[in-house]
N, C-alpha and C positions, 0 to 999 in steps of 0.2 A: 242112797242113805236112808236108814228107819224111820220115818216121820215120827213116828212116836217118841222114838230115841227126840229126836231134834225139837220135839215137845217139849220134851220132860228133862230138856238141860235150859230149854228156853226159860221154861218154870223155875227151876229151880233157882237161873242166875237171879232172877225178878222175887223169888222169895226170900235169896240169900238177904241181901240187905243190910244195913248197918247192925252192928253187934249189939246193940242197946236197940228195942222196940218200943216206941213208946204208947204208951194207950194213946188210942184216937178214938172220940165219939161225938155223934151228933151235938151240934149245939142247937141254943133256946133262940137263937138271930135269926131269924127270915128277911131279905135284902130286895123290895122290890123297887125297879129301877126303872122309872117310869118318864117317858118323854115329858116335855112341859104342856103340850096339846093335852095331854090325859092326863096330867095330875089334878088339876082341883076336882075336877068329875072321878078320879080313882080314890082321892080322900074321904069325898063324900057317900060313898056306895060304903065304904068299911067303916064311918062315922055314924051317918044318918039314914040308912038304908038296913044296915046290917045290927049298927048299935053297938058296934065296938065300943069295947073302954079304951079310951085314946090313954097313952103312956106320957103322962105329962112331966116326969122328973126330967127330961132331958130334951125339952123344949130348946132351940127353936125345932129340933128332929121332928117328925111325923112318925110315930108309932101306935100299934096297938094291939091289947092281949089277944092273943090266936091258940085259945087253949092254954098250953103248956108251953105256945112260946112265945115271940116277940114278931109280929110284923112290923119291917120299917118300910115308908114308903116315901124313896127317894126322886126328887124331881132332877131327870139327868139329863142337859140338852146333848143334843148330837144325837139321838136314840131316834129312833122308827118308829121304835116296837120296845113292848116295855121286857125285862128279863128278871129272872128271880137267882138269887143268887144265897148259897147257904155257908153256914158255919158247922167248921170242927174242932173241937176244942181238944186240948192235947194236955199231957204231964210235964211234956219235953218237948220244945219247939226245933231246939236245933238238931234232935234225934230222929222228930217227926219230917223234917227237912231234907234229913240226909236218908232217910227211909223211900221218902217220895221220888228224891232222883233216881236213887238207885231205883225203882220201879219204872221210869222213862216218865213222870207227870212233870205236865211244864208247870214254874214256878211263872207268877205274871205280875210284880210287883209293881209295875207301872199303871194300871188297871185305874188304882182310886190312892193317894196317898194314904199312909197311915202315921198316926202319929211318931215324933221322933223316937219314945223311947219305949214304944207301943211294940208288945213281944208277941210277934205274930208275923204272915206274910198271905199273900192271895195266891192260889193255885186254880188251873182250871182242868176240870176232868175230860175226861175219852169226849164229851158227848158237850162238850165247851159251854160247862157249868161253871159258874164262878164261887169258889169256897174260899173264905174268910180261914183260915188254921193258926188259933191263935193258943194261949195259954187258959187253963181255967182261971187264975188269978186278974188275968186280962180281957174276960169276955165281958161283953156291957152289963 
């Protein structure tokens, strides 16, 4: 069989994908998810070290401005090792949903709850990153 050939139908099934595209683009949420050994010492390195402006509207959360976006830093027990986890913000959730399977990306909604009526889901990439793919009306 052509390799190339069995490329390029591979591709194409993974581009085919639902008939509605929906925009996907980075979101302003950076997710860091930090053991509880490392959290007050990772608070204070981006607090009083670095001099972050802490994100106080949505206390008790731990945030803070990173440029142009949002560091949160979550104290997660069970963790080793701390992981960063990002946001994609979309037009169409359930277009962006059905886009993603059809590419083979696992959906992981079991990961972190999200609220009941909260228009979005957790997905983890090739390389088991964990992204937030939510609504732009729904992004914090």
């Amino acid at each position: 069989m052509n390799i190339s050939a069995t490329q390029n139908e591979s591709r194409s099934q993974h581009d085919a994908g639902p008939a509605t595209k929906p925009k996907l683009s980075g979101g302003r949420n950076i997710a860091m998810k930090v053991p509880p050994h490392q959290y007050d010492e990772t608070v204070r390195f981006y607090r009083d070290v670095l001099g972050m402006e802490q994100i106080e509207e949505l206390l008790p959360a731990v945030g803070f401005r990173f440029g142009a976006n949002q560091l949160w830093i979550d104290k997660t027990p069970g963790m080793s090792q701390s992981e960063l986890w990002l946001e994609i913000v979309t037009d169409d959730t359930k277009a962006a949903a059905a886009r993603l399977e059809a590419a083979g990306i696992a959906r992981c909604d079991d990961i972190e709850p999200l609220g009941e009526n909260f228009d979005g889901f957790w997905i983890s990439s090739p390389a088991q990153i964990i992204h937030l793919v939510d609504s732009k009306s729904g992004a914090w």
